[in-house]
N, CA, C and O atoms as a Tinker XYZ file with bonds, in Angstrom:
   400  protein
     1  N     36.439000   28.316000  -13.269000    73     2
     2  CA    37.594000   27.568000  -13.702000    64     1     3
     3  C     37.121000   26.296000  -14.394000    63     2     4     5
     4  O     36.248000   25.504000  -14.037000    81     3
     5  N     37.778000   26.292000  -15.293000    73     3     6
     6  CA    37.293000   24.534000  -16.022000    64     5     7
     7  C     38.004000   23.374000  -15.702000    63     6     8     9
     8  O     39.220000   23.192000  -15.629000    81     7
     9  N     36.744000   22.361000  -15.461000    73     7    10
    10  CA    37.483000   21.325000  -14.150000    64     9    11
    11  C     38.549000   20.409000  -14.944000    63    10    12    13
    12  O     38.460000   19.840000  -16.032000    81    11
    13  N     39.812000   20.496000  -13.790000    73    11    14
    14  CA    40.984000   19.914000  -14.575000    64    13    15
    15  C     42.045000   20.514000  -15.161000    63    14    16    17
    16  O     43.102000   20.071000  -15.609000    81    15
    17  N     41.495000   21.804000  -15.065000    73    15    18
    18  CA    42.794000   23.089000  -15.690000    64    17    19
    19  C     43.285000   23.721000  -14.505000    63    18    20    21
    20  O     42.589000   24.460000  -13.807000    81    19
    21  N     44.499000   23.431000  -14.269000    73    19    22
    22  CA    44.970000   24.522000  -12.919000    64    21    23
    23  C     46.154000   25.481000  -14.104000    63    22    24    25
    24  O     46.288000   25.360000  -15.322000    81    23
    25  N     46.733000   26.244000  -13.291000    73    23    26
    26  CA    47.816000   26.966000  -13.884000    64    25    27
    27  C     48.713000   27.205000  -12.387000    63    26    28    29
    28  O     48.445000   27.453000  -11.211000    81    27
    29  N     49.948000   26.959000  -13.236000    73    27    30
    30  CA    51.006000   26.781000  -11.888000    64    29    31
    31  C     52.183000   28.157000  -12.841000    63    30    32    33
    32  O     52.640000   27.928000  -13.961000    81    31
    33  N     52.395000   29.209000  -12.225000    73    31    34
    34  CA    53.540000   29.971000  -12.499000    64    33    35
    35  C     54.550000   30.162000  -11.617000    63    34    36    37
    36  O     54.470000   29.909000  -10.415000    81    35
    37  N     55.743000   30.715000  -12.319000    73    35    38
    38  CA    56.985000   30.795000  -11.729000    64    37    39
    39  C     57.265000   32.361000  -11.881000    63    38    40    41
    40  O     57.064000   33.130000  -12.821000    81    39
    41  N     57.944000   32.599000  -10.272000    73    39    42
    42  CA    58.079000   34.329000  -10.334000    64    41    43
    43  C     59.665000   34.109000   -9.985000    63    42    44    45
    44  O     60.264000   33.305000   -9.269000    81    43
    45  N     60.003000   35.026000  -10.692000    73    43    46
    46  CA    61.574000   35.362000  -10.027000    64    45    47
    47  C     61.746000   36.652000   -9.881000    63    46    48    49
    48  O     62.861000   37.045000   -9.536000    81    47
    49  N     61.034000   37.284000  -10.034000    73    47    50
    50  CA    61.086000   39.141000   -9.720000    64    49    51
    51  C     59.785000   39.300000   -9.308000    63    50    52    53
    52  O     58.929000   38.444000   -9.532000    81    51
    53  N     59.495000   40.666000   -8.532000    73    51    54
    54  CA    58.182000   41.319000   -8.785000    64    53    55
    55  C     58.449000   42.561000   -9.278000    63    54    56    57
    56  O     57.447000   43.187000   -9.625000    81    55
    57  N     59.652000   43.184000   -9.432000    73    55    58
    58  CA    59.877000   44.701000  -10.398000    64    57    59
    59  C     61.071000   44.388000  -11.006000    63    58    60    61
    60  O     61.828000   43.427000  -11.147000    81    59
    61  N     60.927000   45.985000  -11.433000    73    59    62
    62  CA    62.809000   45.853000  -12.207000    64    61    63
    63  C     63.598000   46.806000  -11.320000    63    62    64    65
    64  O     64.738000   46.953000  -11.761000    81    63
    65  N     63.397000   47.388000  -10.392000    73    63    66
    66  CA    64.195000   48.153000   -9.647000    64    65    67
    67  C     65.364000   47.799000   -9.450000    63    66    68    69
    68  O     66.039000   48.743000   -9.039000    81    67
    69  N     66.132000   46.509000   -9.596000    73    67    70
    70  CA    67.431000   46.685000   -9.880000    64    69    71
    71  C     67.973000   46.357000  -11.256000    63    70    72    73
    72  O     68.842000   45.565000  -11.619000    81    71
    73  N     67.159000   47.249000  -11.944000    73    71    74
    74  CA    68.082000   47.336000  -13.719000    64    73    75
    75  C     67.776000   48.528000  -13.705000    63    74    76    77
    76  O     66.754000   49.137000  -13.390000    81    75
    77  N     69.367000   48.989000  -14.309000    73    75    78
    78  CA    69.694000   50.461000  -14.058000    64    77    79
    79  C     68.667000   51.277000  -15.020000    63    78    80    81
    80  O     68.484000   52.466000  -14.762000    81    79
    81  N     67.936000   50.635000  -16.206000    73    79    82
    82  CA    66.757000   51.263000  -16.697000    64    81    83
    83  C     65.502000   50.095000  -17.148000    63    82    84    85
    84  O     65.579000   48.995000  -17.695000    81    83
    85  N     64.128000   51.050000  -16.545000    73    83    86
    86  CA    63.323000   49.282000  -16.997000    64    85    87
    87  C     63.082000   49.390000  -18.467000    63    86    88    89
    88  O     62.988000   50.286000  -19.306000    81    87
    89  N     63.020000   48.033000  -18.410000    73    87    90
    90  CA    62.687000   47.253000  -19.997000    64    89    91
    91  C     61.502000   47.546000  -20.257000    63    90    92    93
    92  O     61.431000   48.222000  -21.284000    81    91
    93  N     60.299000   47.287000  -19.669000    73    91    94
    94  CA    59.111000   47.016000  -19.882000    64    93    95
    95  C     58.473000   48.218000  -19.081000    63    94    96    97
    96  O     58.940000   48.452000  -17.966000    81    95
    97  N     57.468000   48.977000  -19.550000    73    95    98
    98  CA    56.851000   50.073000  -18.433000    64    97    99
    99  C     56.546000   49.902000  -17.365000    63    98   100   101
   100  O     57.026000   48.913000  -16.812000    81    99
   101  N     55.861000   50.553000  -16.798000    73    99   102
   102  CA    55.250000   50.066000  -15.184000    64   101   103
   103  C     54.276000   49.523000  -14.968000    63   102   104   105
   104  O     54.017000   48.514000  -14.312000    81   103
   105  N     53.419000   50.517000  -15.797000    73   103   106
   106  CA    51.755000   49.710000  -15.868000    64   105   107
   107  C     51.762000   48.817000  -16.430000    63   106   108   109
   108  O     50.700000   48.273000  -16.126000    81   107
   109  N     52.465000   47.968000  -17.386000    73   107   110
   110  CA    52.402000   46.786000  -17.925000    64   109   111
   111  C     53.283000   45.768000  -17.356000    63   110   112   113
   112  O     53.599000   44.897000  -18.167000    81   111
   113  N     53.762000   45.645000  -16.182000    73   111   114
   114  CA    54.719000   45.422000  -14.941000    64   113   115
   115  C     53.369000   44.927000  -14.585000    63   114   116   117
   116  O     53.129000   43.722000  -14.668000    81   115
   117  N     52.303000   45.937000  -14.121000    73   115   118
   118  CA    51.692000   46.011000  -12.885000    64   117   119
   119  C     50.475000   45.062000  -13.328000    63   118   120   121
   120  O     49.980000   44.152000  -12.664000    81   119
   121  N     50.136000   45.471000  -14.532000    73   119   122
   122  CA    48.767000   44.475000  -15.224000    64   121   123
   123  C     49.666000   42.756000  -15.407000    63   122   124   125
   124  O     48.972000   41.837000  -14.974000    81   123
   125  N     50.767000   42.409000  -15.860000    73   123   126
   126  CA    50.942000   41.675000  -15.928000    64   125   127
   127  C     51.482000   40.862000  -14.148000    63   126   128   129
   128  O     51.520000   39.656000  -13.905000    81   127
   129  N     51.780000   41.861000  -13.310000    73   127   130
   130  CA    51.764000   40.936000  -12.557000    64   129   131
   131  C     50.050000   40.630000  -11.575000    63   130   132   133
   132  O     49.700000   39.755000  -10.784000    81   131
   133  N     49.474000   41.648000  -12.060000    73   131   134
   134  CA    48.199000   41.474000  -11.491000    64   133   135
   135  C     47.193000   40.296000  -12.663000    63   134   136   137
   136  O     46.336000   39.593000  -12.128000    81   135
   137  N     47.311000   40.239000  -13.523000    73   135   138
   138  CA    47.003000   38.397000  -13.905000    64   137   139
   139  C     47.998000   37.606000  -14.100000    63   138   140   141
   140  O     48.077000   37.005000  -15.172000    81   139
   141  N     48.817000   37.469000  -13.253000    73   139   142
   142  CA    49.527000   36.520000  -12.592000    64   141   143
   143  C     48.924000   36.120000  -11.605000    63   142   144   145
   144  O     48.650000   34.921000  -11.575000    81   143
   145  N     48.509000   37.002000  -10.454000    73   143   146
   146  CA    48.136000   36.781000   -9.474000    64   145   147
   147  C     46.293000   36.360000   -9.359000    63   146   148   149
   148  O     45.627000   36.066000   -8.365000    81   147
   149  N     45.856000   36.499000  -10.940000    73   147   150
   150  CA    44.258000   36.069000  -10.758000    64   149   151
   151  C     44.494000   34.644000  -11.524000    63   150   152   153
   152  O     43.837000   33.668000  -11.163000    81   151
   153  N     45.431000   34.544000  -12.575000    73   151   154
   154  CA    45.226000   33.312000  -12.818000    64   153   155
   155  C     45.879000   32.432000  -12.283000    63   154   156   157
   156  O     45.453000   31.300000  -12.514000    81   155
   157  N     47.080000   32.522000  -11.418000    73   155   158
   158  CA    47.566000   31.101000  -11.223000    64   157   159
   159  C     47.425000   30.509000   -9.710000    63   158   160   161
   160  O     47.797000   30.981000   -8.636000    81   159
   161  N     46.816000   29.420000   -9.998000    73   159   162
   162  CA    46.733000   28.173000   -8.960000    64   161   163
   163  C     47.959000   28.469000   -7.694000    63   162   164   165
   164  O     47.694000   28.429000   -6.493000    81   163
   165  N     48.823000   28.657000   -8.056000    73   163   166
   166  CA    49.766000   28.468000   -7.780000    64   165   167
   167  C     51.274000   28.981000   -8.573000    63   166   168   169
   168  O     51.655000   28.775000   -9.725000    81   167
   169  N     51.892000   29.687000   -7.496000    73   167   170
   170  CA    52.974000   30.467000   -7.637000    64   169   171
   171  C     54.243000   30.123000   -6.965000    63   170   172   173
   172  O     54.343000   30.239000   -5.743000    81   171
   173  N     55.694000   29.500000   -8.062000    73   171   174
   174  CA    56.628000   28.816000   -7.126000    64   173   175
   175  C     57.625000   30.449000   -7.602000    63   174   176   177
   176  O     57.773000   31.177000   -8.584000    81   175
   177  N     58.035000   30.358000   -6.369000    73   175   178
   178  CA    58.941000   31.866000   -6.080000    64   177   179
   179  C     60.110000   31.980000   -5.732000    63   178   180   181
   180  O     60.251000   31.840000   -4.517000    81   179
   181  N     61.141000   32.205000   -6.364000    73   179   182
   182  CA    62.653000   31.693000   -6.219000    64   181   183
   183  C     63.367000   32.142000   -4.900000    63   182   184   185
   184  O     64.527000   31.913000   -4.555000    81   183
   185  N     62.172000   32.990000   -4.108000    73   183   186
   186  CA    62.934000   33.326000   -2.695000    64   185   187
   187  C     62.275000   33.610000   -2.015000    63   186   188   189
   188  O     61.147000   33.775000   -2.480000    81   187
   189  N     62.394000   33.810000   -0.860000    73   187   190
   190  CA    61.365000   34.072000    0.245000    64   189   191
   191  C     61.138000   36.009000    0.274000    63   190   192   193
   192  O     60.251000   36.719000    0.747000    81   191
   193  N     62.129000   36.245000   -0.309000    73   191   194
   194  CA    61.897000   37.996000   -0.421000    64   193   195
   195  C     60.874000   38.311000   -1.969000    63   194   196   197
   196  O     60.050000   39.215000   -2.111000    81   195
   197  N     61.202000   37.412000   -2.825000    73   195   198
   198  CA    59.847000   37.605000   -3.560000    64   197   199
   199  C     58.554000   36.936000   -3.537000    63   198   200   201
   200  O     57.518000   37.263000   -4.115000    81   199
   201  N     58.789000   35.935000   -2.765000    73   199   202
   202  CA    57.459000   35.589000   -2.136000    64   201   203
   203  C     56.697000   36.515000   -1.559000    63   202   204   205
   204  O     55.487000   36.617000   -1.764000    81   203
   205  N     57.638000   37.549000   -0.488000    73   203   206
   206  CA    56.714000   38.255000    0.195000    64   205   207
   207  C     56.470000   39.597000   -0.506000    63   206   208   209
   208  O     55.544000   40.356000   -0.219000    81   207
   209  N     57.138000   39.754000   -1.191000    73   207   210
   210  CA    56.950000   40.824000   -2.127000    64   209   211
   211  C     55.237000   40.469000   -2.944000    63   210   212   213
   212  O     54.199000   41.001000   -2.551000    81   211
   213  N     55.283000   39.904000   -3.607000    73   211   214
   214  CA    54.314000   38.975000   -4.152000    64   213   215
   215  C     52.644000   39.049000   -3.200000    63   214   216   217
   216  O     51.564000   39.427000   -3.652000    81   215
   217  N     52.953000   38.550000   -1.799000    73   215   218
   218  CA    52.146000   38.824000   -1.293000    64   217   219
   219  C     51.728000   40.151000   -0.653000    63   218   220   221
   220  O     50.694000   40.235000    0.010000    81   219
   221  N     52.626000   41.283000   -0.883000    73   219   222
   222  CA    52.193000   42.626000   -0.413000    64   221   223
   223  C     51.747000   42.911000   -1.427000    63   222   224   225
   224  O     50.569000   43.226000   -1.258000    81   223
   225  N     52.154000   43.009000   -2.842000    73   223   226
   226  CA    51.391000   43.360000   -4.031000    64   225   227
   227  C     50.018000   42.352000   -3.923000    63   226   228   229
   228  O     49.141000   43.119000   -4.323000    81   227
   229  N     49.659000   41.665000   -3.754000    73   227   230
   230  CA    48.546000   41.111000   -3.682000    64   229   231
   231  C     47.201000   41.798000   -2.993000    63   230   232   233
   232  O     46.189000   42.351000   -3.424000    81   231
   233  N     47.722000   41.475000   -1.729000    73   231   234
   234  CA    46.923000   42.879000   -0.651000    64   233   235
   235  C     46.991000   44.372000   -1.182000    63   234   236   237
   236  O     45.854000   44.844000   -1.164000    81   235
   237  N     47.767000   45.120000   -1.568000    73   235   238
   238  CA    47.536000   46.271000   -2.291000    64   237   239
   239  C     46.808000   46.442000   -3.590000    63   238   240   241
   240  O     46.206000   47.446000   -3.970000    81   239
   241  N     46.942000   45.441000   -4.130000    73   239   242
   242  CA    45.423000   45.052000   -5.716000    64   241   243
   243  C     44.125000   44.755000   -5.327000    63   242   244   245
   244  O     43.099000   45.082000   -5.925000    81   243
   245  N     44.263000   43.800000   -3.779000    73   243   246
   246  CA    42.967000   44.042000   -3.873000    64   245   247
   247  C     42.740000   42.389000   -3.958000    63   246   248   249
   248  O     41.577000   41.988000   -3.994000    81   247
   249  N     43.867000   41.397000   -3.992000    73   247   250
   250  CA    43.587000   40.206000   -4.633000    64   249   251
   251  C     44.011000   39.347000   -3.590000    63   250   252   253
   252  O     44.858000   39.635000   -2.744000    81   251
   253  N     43.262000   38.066000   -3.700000    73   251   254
   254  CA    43.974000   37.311000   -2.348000    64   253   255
   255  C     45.233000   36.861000   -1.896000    63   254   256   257
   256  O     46.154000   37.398000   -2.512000    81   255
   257  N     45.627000   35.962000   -0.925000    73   255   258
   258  CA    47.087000   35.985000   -0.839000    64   257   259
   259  C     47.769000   34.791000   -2.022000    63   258   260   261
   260  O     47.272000   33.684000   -1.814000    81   259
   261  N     48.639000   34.790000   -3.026000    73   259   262
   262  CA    48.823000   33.648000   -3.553000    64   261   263
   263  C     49.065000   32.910000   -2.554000    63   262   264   265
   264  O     49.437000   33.243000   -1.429000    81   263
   265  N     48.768000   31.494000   -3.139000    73   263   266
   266  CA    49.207000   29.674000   -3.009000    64   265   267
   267  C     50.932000   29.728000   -3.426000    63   266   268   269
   268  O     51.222000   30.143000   -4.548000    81   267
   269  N     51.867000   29.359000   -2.623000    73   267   270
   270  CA    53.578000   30.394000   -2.750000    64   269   271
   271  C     53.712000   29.111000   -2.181000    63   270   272   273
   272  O     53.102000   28.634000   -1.224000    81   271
   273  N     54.870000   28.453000   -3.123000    73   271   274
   274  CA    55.971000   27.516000   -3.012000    64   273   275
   275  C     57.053000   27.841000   -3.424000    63   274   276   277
   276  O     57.113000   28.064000   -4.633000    81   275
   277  N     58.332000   27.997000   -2.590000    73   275   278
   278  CA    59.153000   28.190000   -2.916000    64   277   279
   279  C     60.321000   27.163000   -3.396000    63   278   280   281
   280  O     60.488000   26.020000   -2.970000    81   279
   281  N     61.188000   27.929000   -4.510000    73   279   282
   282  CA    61.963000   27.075000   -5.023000    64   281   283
   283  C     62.639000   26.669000   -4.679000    63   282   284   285
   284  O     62.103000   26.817000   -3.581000    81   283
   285  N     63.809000   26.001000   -4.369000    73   283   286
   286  CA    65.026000   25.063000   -3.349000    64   285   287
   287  C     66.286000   25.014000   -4.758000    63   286   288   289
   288  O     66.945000   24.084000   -5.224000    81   287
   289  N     66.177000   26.845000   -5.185000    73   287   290
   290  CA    67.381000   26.889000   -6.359000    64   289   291
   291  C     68.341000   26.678000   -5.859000    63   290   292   293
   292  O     69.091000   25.999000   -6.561000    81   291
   293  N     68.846000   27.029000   -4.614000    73   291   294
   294  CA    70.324000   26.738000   -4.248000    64   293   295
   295  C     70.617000   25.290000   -4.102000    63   294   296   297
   296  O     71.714000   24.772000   -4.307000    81   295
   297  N     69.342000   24.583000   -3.662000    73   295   298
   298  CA    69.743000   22.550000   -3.597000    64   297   299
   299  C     69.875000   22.080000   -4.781000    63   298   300   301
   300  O     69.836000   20.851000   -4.830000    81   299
   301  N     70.101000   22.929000   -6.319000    73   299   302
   302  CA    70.349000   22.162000   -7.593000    64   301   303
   303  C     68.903000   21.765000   -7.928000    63   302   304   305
   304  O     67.893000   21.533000   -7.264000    81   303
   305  N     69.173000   21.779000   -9.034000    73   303   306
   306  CA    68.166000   21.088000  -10.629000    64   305   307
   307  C     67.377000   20.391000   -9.761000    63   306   308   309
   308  O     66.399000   21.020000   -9.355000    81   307
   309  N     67.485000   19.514000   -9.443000    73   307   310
   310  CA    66.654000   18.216000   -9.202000    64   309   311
   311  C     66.191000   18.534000   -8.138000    63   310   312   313
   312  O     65.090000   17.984000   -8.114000    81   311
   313  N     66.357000   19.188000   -7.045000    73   311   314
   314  CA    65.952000   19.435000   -6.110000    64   313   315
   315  C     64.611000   20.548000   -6.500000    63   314   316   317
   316  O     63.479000   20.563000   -6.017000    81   315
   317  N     65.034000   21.172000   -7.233000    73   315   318
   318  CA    63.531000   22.113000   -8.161000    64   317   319
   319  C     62.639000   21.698000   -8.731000    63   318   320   321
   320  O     61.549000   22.252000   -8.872000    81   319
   321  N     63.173000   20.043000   -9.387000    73   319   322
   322  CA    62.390000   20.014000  -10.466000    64   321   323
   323  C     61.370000   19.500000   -9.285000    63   322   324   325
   324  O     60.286000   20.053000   -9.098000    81   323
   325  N     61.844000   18.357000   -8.491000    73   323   326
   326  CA    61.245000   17.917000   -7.101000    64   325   327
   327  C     60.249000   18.905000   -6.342000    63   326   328   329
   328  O     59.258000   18.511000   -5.728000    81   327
   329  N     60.517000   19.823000   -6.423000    73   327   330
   330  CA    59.852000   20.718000   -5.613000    64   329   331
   331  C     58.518000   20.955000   -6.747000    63   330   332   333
   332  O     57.505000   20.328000   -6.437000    81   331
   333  N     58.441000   21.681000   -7.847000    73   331   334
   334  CA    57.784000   21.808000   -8.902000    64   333   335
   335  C     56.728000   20.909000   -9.280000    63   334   336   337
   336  O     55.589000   21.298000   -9.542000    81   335
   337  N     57.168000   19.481000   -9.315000    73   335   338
   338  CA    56.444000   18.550000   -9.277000    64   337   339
   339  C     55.953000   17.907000   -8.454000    63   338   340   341
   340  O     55.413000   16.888000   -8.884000    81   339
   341  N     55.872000   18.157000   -6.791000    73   339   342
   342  CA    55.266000   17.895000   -5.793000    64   341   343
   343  C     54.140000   19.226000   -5.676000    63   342   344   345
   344  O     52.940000   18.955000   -5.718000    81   343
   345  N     54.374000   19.986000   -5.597000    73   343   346
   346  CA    53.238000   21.282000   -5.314000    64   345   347
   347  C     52.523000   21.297000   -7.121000    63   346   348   349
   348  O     51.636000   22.151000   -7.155000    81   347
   349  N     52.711000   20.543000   -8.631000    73   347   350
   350  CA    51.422000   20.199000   -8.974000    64   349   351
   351  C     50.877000   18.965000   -8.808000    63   350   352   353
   352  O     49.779000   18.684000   -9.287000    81   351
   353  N     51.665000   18.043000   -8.051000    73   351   354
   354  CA    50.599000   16.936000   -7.640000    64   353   355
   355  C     49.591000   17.055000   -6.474000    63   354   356   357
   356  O     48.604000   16.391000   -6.160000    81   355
   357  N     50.336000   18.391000   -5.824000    73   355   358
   358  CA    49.257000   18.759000   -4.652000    64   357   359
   359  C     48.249000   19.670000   -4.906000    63   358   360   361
   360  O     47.443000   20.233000   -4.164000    81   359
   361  N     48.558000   19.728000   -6.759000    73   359   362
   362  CA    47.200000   21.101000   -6.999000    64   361   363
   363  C     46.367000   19.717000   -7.784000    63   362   364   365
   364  O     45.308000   19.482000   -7.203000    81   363
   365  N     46.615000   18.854000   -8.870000    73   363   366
   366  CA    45.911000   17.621000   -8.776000    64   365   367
   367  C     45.298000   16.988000   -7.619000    63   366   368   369
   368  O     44.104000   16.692000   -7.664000    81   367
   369  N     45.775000   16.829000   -6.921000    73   367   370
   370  CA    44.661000   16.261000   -5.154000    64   369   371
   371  C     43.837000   17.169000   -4.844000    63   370   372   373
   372  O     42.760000   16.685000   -4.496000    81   371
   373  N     43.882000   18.595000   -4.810000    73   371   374
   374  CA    43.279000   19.460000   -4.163000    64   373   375
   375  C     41.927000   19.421000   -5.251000    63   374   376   377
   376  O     41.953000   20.107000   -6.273000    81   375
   377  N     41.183000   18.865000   -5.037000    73   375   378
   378  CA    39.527000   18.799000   -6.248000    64   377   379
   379  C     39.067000   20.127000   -5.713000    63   378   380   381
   380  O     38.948000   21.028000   -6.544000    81   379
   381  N     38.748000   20.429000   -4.262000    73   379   382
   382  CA    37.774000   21.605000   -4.262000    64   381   383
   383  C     38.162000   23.262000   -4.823000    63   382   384   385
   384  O     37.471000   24.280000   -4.794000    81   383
   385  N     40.053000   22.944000   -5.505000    73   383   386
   386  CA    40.190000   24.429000   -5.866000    64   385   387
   387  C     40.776000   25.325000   -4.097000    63   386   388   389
   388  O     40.959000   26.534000   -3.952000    81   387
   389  N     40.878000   24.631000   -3.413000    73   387   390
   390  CA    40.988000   25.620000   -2.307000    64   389   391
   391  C     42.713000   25.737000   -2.715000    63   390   392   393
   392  O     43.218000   25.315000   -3.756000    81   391
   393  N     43.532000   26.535000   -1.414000    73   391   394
   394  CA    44.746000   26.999000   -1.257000    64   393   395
   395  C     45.107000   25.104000   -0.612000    63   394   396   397
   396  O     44.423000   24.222000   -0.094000    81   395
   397  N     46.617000   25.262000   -1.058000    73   395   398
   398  CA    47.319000   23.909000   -0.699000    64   397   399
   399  C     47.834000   24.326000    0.868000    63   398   400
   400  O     48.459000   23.514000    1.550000    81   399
């Protein structure tokens, strides 16, 4: 990693299983959520059911557990943006790269 670059992503799905047909294939579902899960620092997740979703696909790739902050969408805007911007000031503090 190059020092000073984190990457922070946002998940709001891990499939399309509820759209009555998918948009995007599977395997490209599956590659894209599998570098999701190698590149980012950190993953804020709009619910606790795709959080854990998130982390079973993780263990089934083969990849460690994401760094999972969840979002506080139902407390409004500001309460997100709050959230968002506390978990990357806690990936700024964290120098050694470990999990927050």
């Amino acid at each position: 990693m190059t020092a000073g670059f984190r990457v922070a992503s946002i998940c709001y799905g891990v499939n399309d299983s509820e759209w009555d047909r998918p948009i995007i294939a599977t395997d490209v579902l599956a590659t894209r959520l599998t570098d999701l899960l190698d590149a980012s620092d950190v993953v804020f997740c709009a619910s606790g059911d795709v959080r854990d979703e998130l982390e079973r696909c993780a263990v089934e790739r083969g990849r460690p557990a994401p760094n999972v902050r969840l979002l506080p969408l139902e407390d409004g805007w500001d309460a997100t943006v709050t959230a968002v911007r506390a978990g990357i000031s806690a990936l700024a503090r964290d120098e050694k790269g470990t999990h927050i």
